[in-house]
N, C-alpha and C positions, 0 to 999 in steps of 0.2 A: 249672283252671277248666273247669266241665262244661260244656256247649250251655244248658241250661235255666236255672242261674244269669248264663251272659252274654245270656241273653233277658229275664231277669227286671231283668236290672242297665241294660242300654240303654233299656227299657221306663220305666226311673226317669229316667233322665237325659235323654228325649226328653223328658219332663213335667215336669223341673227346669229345660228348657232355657228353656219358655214363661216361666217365672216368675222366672227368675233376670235379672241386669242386663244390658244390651247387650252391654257393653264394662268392663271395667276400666280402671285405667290404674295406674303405678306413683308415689310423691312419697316426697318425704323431709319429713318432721313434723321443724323447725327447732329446737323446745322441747325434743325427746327423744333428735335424735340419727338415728334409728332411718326407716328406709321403711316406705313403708304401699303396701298394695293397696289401691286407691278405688274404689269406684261412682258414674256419672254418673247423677245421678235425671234423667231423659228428659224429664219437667214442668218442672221449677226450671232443671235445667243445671246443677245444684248440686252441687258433688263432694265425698263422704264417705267417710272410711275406713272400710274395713271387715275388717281385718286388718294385721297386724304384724308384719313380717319382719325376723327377727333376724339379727346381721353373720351368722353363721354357715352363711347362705342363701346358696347360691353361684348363680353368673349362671345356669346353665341351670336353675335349678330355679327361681330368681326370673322370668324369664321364661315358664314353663310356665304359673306360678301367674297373673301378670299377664295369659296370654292366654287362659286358657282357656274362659272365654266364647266368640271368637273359634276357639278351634282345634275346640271342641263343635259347633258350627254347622255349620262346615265338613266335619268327621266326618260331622256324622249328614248332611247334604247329601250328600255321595259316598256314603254306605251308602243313603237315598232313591234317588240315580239309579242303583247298583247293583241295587238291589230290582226297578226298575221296569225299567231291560234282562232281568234273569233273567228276569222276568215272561214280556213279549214273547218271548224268546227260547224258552224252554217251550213260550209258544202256537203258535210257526212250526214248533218239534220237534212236537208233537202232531198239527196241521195237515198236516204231510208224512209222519207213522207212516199205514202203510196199516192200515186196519179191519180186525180178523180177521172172516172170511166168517162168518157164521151159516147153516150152511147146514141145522141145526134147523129156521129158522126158514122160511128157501126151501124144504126137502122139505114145510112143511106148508100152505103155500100153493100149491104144485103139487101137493098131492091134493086141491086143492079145484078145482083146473082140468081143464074138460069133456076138451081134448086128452089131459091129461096121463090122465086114467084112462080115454079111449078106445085109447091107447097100454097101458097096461096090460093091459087086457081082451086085444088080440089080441096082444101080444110074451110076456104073463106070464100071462094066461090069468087076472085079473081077474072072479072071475064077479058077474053084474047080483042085483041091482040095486046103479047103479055110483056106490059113498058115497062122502063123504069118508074114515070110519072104516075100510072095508074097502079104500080104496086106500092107509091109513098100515099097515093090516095087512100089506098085499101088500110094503110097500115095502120093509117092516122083514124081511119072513123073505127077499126078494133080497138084500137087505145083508146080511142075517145078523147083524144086530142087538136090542137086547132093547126101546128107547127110542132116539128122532131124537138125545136130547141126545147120543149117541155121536158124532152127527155132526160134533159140533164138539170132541169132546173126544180123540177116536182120529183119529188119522190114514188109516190103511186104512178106516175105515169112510168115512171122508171123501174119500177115492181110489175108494172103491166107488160113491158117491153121484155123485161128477164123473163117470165114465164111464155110470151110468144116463142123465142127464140130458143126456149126449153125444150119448147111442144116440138118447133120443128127442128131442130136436134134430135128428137125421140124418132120424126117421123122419118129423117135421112137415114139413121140407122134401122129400123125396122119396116118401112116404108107405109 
């Protein structure tokens, strides 16, 4: 049994489940001899056969058939409250994964800031008039990169970038 056939098969059986009878029950039909699997009509109360188990039907397999309304239920109820823990539990793993840094996205908002390319101009020599384009310029030939997205995708460019940003953190606070 593949994944996708026992998707497609529980799929039926959760919408057979609505439509099918409560409960069966088992009797013996007096006139033939023979048991029957019954349906309780839920309106009337009225019990109807609706199949006919021959001697040949041994106890476990007569019992299967007599509960299985009953054991369907209870299935797909324990596969429902499995569903719904995985769920949760997914959400509390996703919850506590730490965000990979984007630090693409931090170098490009730090050359829009006045510090950060007054920092450039005097450590890296930054010349005016002091853009945001000429400070992602600046920023890319100190890292020795071609594109910021390196920064998230390389690690040593991303080791280059935390020590820039170290430096000029040191320098904002002590100038």
């Amino acid at each position: 049994m593949n994944i996708d056939f026992a998707k497609r098969t529980y799929l039926d059986a959760r919408h057979l489940l609505g439509l099918a009878s409560e409960e069966w029950c088992e009797s013996y039909a007096v006139e033939s001899g023979h048991a029957e699997i019954c349906a309780k009509d839920v309106l009337t109360g009225e019990v109807e056969p609706i199949a006919h188990l021959l001697p040949a039907c041994g106890y476990d397999d007569r019992r299967i058939m007599t509960h299985a309304p009953t054991y369907m239920r209870a299935m797909d109820f324990l596969l429902q409250h499995a569903f719904r823990e995985i769920r949760e539990l997914r959400q509390k793993l996703d919850a506590r994964e730490p965000k990979p840094k984007q630090f693409a996205a931090e170098c490009a908002m730090k050359c829009g800031e006045p510090a950060f390319l007054k920092y450039l101009e005097e450590r890296h020599g930054l010349q005016r008039p002091l853009t945001k384009d000429r400070a992602a310029t600046k920023v890319r030939s100190i890292l020795k990169i071609s594109s910021r997205r390196e920064l998230d995708s390389n690690q040593d460019a991303a080791a280059r970038w935390r020590s820039l940003v170290n430096a000029f953190d040191a320098w904002r606070r002590h100038g």
